[in-house]
MISEPA-748323 format. One line per 3 residues: number of its first residue (from 0); their letters; for each residue x, y, z of C-alpha. Coordinates in Angstrom, 2 decimals, padded with zeros to 5 digits. Example, Ala and Ser with C-alpha at 12.3 -4.5 7.8 and 13.67 -1.06 7.14 Angstrom:
# MISEPA-748323
0) as) 012.30:-004.50:007.80  013.67:-001.06:007.14 .
END
This chain:
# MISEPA-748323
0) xxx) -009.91:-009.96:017.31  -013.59:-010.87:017.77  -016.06:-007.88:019.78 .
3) xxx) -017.71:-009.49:022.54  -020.72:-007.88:024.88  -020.06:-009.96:027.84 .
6) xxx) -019.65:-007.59:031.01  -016.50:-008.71:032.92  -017.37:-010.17:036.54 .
9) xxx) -020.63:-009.50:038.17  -022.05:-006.34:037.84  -024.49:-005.13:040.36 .
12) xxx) -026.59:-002.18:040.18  -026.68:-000.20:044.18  -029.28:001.96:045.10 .
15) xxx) -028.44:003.80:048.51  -031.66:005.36:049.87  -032.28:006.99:053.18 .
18) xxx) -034.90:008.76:055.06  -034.83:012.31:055.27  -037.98:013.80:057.69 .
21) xxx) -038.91:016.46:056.58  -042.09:018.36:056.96  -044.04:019.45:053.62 .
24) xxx) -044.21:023.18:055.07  -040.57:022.93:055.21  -040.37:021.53:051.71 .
27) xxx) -042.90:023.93:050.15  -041.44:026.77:052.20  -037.72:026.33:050.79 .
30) xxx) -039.51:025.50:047.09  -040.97:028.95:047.69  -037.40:030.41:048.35 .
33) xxx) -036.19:028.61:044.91  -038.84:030.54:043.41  -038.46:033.76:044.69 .
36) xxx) -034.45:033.34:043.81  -035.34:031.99:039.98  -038.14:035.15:039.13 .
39) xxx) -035.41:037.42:040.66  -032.20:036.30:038.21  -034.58:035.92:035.55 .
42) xxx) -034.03:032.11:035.17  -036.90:030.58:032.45  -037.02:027.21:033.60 .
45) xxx) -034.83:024.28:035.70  -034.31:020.29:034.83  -036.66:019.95:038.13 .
48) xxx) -039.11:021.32:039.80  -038.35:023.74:042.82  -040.03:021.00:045.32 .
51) xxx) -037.70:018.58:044.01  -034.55:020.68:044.08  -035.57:021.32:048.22 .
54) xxx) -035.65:018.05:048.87  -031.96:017.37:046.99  -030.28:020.14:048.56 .
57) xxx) -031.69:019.11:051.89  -030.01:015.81:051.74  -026.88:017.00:050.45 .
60) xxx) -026.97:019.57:053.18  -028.33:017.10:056.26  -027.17:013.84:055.19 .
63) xxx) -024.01:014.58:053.93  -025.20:012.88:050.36  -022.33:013.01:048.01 .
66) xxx) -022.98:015.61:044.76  -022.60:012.64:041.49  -024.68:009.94:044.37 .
69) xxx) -027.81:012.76:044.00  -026.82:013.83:040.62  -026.77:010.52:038.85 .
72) xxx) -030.01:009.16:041.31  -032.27:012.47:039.45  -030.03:012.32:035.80 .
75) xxx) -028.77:015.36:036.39  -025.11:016.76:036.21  -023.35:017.01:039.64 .
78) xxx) -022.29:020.56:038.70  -025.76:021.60:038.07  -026.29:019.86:042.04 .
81) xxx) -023.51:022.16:043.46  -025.09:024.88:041.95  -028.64:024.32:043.40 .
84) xxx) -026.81:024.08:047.06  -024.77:027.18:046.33  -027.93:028.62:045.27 .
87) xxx) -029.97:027.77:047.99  -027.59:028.34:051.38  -027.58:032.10:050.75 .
90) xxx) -031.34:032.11:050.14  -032.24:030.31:053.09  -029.86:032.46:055.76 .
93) xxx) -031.35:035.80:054.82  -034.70:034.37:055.78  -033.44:032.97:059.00 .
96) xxx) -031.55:036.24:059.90  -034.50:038.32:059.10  -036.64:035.89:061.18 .
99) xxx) -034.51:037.02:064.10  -034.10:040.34:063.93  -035.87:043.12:061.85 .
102) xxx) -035.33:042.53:058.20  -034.29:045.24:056.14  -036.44:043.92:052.68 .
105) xxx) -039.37:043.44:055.14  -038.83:046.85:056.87  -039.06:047.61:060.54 .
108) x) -042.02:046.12:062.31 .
END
């Protein structure tokens, strides 16, 4: 039995893109967040940067982007994508609750 390297049928490559608007406040706000979370858990370093994680957890959050489709678009491990979203929802909430009411890390105003 000969080895061969021929690919059976066609094989096509698909790239699914779509447009996600989003502001670069918002972006370099939740970046910020990512921050804040990594210096408080003591965490030396991530596969991304924190501007690039926002922008991957926002379309997994708003556009309903699957976890390996984001995963193997950045070379990254879809477990390591579920943890940036499980990272992030709890993150962002606090900062929406305590922008509508008094928040008790900011104090009483």
């Amino acid at each position: 039995m000969s080895k061969t390297e021929e690919h059976i049928g066609d094989t096509v490559s698909l790239v699914y893109q779509c447009r996600l608007p989003l502001s670069t406040s918002t972006v370099n706000h939740l970046a910020g967040l990512l921050r804040r979370h990594l210096k408080s858990i003591g965490s030396r370093w991530r596969s991304l940067p924190p501007g690039k994680i926002a922008v991957i957890v926002l379309a997994v959050l708003r556009h309903d982007q699957r976890l390996t489709d984001m995963a193997g678009g950045n070379n990254i491990a879809e477990s390591t994508v579920r943890r940036w979203r499980d990272e992030m929802i709890p993150a962002s909430t606090t900062v929406t609750a305590c922008t509508s009411s008094p928040c008790p890390t900011r104090g009483a105003a």
